[in-house]
Each structure stands twice: as C-alpha cells, then as structure tokens.
C-alpha positions as CSV (number, residue, x, y, z in Angstrom):
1,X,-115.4,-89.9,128.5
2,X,-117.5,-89.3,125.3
3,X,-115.5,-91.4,122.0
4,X,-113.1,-89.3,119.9
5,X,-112.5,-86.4,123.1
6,X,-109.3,-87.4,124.2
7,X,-108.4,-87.8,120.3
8,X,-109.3,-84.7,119.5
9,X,-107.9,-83.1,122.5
10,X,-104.6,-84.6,121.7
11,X,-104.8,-83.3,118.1
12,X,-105.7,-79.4,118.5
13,X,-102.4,-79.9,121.2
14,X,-100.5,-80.5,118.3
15,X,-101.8,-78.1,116.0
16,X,-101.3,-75.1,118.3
17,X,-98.0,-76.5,119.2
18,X,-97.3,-76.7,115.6
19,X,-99.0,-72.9,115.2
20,X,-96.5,-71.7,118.2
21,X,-93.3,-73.4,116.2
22,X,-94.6,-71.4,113.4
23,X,-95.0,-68.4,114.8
24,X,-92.2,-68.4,117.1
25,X,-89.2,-70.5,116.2
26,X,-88.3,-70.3,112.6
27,X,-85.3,-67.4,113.1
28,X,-84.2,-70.4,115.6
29,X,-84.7,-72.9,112.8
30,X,-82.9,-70.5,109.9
31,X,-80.4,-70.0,111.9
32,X,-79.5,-73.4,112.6
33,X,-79.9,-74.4,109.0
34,X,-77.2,-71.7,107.9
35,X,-74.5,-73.0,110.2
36,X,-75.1,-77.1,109.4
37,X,-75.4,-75.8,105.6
38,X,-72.1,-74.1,106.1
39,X,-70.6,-76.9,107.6
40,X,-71.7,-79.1,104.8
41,X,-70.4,-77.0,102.2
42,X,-67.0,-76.7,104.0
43,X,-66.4,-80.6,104.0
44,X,-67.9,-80.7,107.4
45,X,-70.3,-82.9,108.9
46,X,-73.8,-82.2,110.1
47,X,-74.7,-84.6,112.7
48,X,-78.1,-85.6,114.7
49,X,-78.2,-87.0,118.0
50,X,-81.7,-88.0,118.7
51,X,-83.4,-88.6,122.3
52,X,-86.9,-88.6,122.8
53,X,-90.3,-90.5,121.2
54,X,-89.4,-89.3,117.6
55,X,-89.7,-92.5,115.2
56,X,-86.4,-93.7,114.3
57,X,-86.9,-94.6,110.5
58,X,-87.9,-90.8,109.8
59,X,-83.9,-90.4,109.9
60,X,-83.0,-91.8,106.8
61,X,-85.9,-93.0,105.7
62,X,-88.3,-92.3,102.2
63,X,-88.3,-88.5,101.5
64,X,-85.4,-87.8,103.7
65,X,-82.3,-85.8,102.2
66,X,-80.1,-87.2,104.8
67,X,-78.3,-83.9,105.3
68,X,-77.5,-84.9,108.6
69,X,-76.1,-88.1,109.9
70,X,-77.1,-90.0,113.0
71,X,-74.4,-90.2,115.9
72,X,-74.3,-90.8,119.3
73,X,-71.9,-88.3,121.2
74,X,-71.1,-88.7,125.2
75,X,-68.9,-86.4,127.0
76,X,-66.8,-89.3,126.5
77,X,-66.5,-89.6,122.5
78,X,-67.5,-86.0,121.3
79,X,-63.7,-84.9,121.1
80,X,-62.8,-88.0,119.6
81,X,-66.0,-88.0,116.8
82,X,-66.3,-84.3,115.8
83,X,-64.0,-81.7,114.0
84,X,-63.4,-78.2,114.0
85,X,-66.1,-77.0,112.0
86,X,-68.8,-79.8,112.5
87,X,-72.5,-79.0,113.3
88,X,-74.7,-81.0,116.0
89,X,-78.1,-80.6,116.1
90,X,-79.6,-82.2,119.7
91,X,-83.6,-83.2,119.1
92,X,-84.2,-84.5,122.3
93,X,-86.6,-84.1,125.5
94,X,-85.9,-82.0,128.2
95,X,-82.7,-80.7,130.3
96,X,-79.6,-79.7,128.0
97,X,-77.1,-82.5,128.5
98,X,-74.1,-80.1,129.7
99,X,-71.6,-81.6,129.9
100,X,-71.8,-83.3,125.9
101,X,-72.6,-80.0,125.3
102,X,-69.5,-79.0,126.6
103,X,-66.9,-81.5,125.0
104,X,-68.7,-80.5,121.4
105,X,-67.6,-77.0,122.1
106,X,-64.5,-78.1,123.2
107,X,-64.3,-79.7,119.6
108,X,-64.5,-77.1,118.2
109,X,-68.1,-78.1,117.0
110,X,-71.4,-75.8,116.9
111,X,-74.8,-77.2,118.0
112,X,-78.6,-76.3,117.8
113,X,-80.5,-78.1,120.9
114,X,-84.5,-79.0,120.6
115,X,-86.2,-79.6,123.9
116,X,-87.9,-78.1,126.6
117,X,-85.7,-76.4,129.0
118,X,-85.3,-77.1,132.7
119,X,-83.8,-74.3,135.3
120,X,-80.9,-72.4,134.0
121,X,-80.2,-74.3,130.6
122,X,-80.9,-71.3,128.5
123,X,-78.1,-69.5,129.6
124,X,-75.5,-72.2,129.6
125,X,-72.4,-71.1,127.7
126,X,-72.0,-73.8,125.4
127,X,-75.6,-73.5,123.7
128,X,-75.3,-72.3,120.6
129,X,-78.8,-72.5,119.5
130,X,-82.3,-73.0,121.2
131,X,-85.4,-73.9,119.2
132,X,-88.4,-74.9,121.9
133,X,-90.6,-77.5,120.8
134,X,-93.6,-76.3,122.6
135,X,-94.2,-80.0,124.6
136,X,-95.1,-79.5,128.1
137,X,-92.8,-80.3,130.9
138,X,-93.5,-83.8,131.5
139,X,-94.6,-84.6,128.3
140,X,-98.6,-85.0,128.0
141,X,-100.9,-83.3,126.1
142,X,-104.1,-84.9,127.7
143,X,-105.5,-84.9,130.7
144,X,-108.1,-87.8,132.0
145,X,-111.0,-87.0,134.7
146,X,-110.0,-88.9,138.2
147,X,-106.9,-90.7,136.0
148,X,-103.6,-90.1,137.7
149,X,-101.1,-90.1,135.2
150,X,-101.4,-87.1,132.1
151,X,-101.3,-89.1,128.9
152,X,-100.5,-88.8,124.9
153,X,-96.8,-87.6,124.7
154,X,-96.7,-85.1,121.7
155,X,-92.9,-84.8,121.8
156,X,-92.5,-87.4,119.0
157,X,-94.6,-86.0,116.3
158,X,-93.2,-82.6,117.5
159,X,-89.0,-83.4,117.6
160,X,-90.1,-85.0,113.6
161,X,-91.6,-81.5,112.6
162,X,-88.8,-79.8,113.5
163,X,-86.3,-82.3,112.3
164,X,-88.2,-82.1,109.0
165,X,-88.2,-78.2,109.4
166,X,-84.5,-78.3,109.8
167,X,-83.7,-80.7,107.0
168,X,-85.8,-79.0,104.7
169,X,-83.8,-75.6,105.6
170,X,-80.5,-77.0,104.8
171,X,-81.4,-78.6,101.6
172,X,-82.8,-75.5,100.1
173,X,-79.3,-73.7,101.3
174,X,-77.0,-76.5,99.7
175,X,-78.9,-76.2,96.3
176,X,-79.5,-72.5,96.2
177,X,-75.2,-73.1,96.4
178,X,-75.3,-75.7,93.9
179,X,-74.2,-78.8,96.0
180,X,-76.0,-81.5,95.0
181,X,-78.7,-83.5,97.6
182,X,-79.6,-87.4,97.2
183,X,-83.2,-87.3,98.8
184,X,-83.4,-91.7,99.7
185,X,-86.3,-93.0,97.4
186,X,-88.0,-96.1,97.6
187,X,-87.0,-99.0,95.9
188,X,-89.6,-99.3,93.2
C-alpha cells in the first residue's frame, strides 16, 4: 500500500461526508436548534447524551458555549431527570435506543437523534428529529487489500461536526433573543 493512500482515503470520506451533511441535513439541524433554543429560553434544559467515538472534552471544552449539558438518560432515569419541556439531543452510533426514547417522550421531553439508522427506526413514534451523519453501517471509511476487518471509524470526527453544527445553531438563536451565552475560555 503506497504511503499516505489509506490517509488520504480516509480524509476525502470525511469531506464528502461532511459535503452530504451540508447539503442534506441542515433543515434537520435548524430544526433541532429551534426546539433546544426554545427550551432554553423557557427555563428548560437542553441536554446531550453522547455514545459513539466523539472526543469527550469537545463537550465543555475551549470554544464551547455549553448550551447543552451532558446527561446520561436510561429507560430507567429519563422520567426521573427530565421535565416537561426539556430538549435531548442523542449523538450516538447506530440503532435508536427505543425504549430511552420512549420514557423521554413519556416526560414530556423532545429529542433530536444523530446516528445511522438500522431497520425500522425512522418511523418509530417517539423520534422527534433525525439528522444522519453519513458514517457507514459498521463504521469504516477504508478498506485494506486482503485485510479482513474495514478500518478508520469516521463517526467521531463526524458526531463532533454536528454537535458543533448544533451548538452553533442554538447560540445564534439565544442571542438573536438577547439571552446571554458564556462560551468556556481558557485560563490564560
């Protein structure tokens, strides 16, 4: 394998995902901005539940206007964590999780899910929102002569675009409404 091909190969996978995203899922992305931005400027919480190869410190981290707060939800705690009102937005991998999905509804909550779907989970009743990440099923992005296994998952760089796409959306709703946005900066 010459140097620099599987590189490269991974990197126009990411740029034409990045180009289909474009193209293709910013209604999704708008649309799940307006309702966390409502929520937000009703006294509501936005919330993030993250599954997947996306780096944890992006959440929270330098640059980020934390407009969302990390929480981990089960079918078990999602009643007991969310309001009437709230927002969850699911960057994960693949497969809804249905029945989660189910108890935020239950509270009362809306929800945006990010992840490739698998059989019927685009017309399960409690999704609100769908914004497809363009990742294959399986999660490569490479594939390697006489190699068995497909390699170079482009689900994390690909979750952190649209969770950047996402923040970014909500923060220019909550200031065209005047509420106020701490973006965390470093410590110098």
């Amino acid at each position: 394998i010459p140097r620099g091909k599987l590189g490269k190969e991974y990197l126009d996978y990411i740029a034409q995902s990045i180009a289909q995203i474009k193209a293709t899922e910013i209604p999704a992305v708008k649309q799940a901005a307006a309702v966390a931005a409502e929520a937000i400027e009703k006294g509501k919480h936005a919330y993030l539940v993250i599954m997947g190869h996306m780096p944890p410190r992006i959440v929270g981290g330098y640059g980020d206007p934390s407009v969302f707060s990390p929480i981990s939800l089960s079918p078990q705690n999602a009643e007991e964590m969310l309001q009437q009102g709230d927002f969850v937005a699911f960057i994960e991998y693949c497969g809804i999780p249905r029945n989660t999905l189910s108890a935020v509804k239950k509270a009362g909550a809306n929800n945006a899910w990010v992840g490739v779907p698998v059989d019927d989970d685009l017309r399960y009743p409690d999704l609100d929102i769908f914004i497809y990440p363009y990742w294959k099923f399986g999660d490569f992005s490479v594939e390697v002569p006489g190699y068995d296994v497909k390699i170079l998952p482009p689900s994390g760089v690909l979750q952190s675009i649209v969770y950047w796409l996402l923040s970014g959306e909500v923060t220019a709703l909550l200031i065209e409404k005047g509420i106020e946005i701490e973006v965390n900066q470093r410590p110098w």
